[in-house]
N, C-alpha and C positions, 0 to 999 in steps of 0.2 A: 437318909442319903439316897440321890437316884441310882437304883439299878436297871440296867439293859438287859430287859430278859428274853425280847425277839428281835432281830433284826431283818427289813428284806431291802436286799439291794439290787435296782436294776440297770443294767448301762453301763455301770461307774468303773472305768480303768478298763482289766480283763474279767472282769466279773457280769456274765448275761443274765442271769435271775438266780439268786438266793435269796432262801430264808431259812435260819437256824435261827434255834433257843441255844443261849446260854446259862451257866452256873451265874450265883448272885456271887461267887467267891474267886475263884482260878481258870483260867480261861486259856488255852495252851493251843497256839498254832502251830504245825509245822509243815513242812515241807521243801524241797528243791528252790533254788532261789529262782525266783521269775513269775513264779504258778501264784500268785496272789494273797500272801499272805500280808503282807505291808499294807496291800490295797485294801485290805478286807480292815486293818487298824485304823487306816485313814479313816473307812466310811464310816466308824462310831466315831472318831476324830469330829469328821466334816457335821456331823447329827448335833455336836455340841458347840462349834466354833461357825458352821454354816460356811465354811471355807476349808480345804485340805491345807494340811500340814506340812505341803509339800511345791505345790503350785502356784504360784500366786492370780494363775489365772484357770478358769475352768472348762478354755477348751483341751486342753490337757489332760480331761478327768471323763470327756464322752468316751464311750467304748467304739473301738473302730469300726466307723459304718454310723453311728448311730450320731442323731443333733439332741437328745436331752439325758437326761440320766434321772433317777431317783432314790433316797433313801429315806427307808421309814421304821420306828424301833416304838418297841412297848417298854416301858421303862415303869418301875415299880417307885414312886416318887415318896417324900416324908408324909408322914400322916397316912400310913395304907393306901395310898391314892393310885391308881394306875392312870395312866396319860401315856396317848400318844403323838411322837413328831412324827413330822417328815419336812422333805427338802426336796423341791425338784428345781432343775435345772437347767433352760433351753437355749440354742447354741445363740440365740438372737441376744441375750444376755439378760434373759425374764427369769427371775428366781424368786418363787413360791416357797415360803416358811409358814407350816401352820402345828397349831398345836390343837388336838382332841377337832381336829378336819375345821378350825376356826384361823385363819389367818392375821399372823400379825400384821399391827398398821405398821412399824417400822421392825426392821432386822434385829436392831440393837436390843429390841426385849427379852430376847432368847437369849442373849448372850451372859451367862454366868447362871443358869437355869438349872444345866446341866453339866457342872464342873469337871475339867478331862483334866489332866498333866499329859503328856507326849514325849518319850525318849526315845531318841532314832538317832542312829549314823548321821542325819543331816545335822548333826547339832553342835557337829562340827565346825560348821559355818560362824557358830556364834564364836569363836576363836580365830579363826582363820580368813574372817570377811570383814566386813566395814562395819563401820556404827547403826547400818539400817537395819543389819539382824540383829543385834543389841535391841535395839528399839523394838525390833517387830515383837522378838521374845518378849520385852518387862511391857509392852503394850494390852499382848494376847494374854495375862497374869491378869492385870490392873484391872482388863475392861469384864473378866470375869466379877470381879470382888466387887469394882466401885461403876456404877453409873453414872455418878458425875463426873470422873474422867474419863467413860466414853464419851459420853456426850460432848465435853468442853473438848478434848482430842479431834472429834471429829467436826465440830462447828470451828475449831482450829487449822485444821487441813485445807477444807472448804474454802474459808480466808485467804490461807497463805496462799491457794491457787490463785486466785483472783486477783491475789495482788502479785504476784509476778506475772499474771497476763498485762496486769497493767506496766508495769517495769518491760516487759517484753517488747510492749508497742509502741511506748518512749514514748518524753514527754506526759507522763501521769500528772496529772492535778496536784500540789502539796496539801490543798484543801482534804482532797481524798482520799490520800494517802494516812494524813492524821487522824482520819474515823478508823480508817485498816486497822491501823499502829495504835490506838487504843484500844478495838475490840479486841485484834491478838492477845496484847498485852494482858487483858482482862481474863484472858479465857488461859493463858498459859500460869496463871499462878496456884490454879486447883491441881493442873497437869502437873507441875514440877514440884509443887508440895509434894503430891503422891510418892514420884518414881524417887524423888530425894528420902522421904521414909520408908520406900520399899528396898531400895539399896542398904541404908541403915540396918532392916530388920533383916536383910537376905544373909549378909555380909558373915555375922558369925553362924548359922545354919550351917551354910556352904564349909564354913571352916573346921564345923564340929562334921562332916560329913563326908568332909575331904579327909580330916584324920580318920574317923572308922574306915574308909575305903582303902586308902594307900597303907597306911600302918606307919606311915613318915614324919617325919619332924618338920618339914614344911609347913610356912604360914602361907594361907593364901586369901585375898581380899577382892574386895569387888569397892572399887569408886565411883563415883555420878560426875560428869561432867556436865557443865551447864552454862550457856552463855549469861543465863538469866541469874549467875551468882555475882556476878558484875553490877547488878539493878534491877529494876524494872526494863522490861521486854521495851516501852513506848521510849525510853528515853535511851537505849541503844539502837534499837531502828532509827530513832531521829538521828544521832551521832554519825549512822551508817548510810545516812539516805542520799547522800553525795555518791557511798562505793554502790551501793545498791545500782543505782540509774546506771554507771556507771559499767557493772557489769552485768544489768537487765536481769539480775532475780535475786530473792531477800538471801542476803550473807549471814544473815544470825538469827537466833530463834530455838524453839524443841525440836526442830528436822535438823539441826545438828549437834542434838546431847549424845555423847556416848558413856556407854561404862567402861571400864577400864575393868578390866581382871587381872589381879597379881599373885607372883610365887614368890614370896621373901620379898615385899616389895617391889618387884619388877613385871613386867608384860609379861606373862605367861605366853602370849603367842612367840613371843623370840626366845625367852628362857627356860620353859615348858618342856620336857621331854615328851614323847607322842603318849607315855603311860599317865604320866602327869595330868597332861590336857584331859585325854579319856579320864582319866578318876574325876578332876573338876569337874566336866561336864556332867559325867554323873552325878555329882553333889549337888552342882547345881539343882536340877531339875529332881532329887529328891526335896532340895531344900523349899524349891516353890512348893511339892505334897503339900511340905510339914506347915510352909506358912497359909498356904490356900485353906487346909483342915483346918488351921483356928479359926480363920475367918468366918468360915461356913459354920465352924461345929459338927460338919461328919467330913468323912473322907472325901475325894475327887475319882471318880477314876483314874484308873493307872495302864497307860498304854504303854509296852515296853516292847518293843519292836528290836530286835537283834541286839540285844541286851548283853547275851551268851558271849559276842565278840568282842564285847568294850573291856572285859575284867575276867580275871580267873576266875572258875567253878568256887572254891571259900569264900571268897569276897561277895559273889553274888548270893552265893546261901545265906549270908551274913547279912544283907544288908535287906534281902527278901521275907526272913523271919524277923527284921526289927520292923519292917510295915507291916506286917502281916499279924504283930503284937500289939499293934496301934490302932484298936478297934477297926477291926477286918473290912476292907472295903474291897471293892471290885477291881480286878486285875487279868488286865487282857498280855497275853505272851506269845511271842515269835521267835523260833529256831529253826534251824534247817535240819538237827539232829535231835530228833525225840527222843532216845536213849538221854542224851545230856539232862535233855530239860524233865524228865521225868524224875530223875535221880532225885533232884532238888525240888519239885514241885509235889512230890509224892510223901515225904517228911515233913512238909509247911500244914496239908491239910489233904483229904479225902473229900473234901466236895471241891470237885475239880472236874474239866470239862478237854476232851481234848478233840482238835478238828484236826484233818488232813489236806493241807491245800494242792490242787493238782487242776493247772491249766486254768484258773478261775471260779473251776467249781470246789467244793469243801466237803468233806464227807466227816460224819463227829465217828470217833473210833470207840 
């Protein structure tokens, strides 16, 4: 499994030049909320996804004053092999990915190289926001594991732009429209295979993980929504292509699958208490772990960024000694009170690493 054993970060957020070594095992931030510790999770985040887990754009991630940023990590990969990334980043929107100072010819080959999970306060959204964080989550899962639904995802996107540039500018060709409405078609049956078996396999995880967490009698589920359960993708575009022109951008398609998350049956976002929600979410994103580690065969990293505040101290002992019995992998941690996180971090294991964040800069204690 990849481990991150140096990181240096320049630019990125409030962080002006680091580099620390980390433990292969326990990884323990803390400090003051603001002084960078979040940032400092994103940037092994950003090393493995090539995007922050936070911004969907990266002028948001230069450091104030500055047009590019960089990060670059030695990572201990399978097979004894050391390799290094980096990622840099310029405000023009030129973004350089190279591995052992060799550049990839596309983005996409890194992706799932270097397997992360990500649990943050913002993950919230995936309960409380629309179907595009739904999407963005089991996309950022999928295109780790399978290649051929990055690829067909994003030769899918690609499309669908193009064809509602065309609907945009009225009067589109029906001729050309039926190349569109076949290639989509073609390209979204490997896509919605996927996210229809990864909802299947997520579904009882999530449920065996939401009961260790809460200690409740609660069921809770997760469903796939899909216009393409209806048929094939070309023969409801066609059905549609009257509303289409009509309302000048495609009505149906994988830009509008959602999942449904349920308690007893119902929308957890209206039925959900706020403890409720926080436990799912949590289950959730243990549950991608457990399924991303079969996929692979070793662990993912595990970034848990204010973890401390989603759940009681038992629950988190509890659920931090059942990963940490499941062939020990790399685990990066954020609190703003090192007492707490020590207590529990100090019982799990002795190779463990702790940093002090203040204003950007990190100091290991």
């Amino acid at each position: 499994m990849p481990v991150l054993k140096k990181i240096v970060v320049q630019d990125f957020r409030n962080i002006a030049l680091q580099e620390l070594e980390f433990s292969p095992n326990v990884n323990c931030i803390c400090g003051n909320n603001g002084e960078g510790k979040t940032n400092l999770i994103d940037a092994v985040y950003y090393l493995s996804m090539t995007k922050s887990a936070f911004s969907t754009t990266d002028r948001y991630n230069f450091r104030y004053g500055t047009e590019s940023f960089s990060i670059s990590g030695v990572y201990a990969m399978p097979g004894g092999m050391e390799s290094r990334f980096s990622v840099r980043s310029e405000s023009g929107g030129e973004k350089k990915i190279k591995r052992d100072d060799k550049p990839y010819a596309r983005a996409s080959e890194h992706i799932g190289v270097l397997p992360v999970v990500m649990v943050s306060p913002q993950d919230y959204a995936l309960v409380a926001e629309s179907g595009e964080e739904r999407r963005r989550f089991v996309n950022a899962v999928l295109s780790q594991m399978d290649r051929e639904y990055l690829s067909a995802l994003q030769q899918y996107n690609r499309l669908l732009l193009q064809r509602n540039r065309l609907l945009k500018d009225g009067g589109a060709d029906p001729a050309l429209l039926d190349v569109f409405d076949q290639r989509m078609s073609a390209l979204a049956v490997p896509v919605f295979g996927a996210r229809k078996q990864f909802a299947q396999q997520l579904s009882p995880v999530v449920r065996d993980y939401y009961a260790f967490i809460s200690g409740g009698g609660e069921q809770v589920g997760i469903e796939y929504r899909s216009d393409l359960e209806k048929g094939s993708l070309e023969d409801i575009l066609r059905e549609r292509r009257d509303r289409d022109a009509a309302m000048r951008f495609t009505t149906a398609g994988l830009q509008r699958d959602d999942f449904l998350f349920t308690l007893n049956g119902h929308p957890i976002r209206k039925c959900g208490s706020q403890g409720q929600q926080k436990s799912f979410l949590v289950a959730l994103k243990f549950a991608q772990y457990e399924i991303m580690k079969r996929n692979y065969g070793f662990t993912p990293i595990l970034l848990l960024d204010d973890l401390f505040d989603k759940l009681d101290l038992g629950r988190i002992s509890n659920l931090l000694k059942m990963v940490a019995g499941q062939d020990f992998g790399q685990i990066f941690l954020s609190d703003c009170n090192k007492v707490r996180m020590s207590a529990i971090v100090d019982e799990i294991t002795k190779d463990r690493a702790y940093f002090e964040a203040e204003g950007g800069s990190f100091k290991r204690l």
